[in-house]
N, C-alpha and C positions, 0 to 999 in steps of 0.2 A: 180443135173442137170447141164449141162456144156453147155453154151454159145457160140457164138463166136460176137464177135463187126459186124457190118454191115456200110457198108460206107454211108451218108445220107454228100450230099455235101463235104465240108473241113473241118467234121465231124466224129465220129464214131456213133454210138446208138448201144441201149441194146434193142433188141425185149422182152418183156415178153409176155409170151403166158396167152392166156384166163382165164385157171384155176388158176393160181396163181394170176392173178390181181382179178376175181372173187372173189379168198379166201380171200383177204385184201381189197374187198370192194376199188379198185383203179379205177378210169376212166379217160378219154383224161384230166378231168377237176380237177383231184386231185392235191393240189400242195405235192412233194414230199422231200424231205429233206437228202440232199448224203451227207454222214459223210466217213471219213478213220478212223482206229485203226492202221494205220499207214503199215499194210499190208492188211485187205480184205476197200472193198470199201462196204461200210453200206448203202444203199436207203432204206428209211421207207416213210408212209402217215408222212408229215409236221403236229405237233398238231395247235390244231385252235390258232389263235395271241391273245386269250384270257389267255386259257394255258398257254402259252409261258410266255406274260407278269405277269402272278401271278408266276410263278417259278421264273423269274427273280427276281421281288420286294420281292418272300421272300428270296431268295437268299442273295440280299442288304442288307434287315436289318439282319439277320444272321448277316453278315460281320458286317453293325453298331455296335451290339450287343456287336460283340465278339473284336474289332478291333476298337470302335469309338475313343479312347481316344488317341491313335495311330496316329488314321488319322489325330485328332485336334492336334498335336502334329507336325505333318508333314506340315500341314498345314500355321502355325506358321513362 
């Protein structure tokens, strides 16, 4: 499907159409979450800040884990 930008004020926007917001379960109240790969621009559903923050914290201690003795080092 190809786009084109729409002017909304000193603005651009991305209209998406019904069935594609229908298929991902998106509405006006969804918060959503625009990433790059550095050439396409990525919009997904934002996961809930419960998600988010358990990825992050096991993330950390991963990094503790594998890197603590490192960081008391640098720390120093």
């Amino acid at each position: 499907m190809v786009k084109k930008l729409t002017k909304h004020g000193n603005s651009l926007a991305l209209v998406i159409d019904r069935p594609v917001l229908d298929l991902l379960k998106i509405d006006a109240e969804t918060p959503l979450d625009i990433s790059t790969d550095g050439t396409r621009l990525i919009i997904a559903p934002a996961e809930p800040a419960k998600a988010r923050k358990q990825k992050f914290e096991a993330a950390q201690e991963w990094a503790h884990r594998r890197y603590g003795k490192t960081f008391e080092k640098l720390a120093k």
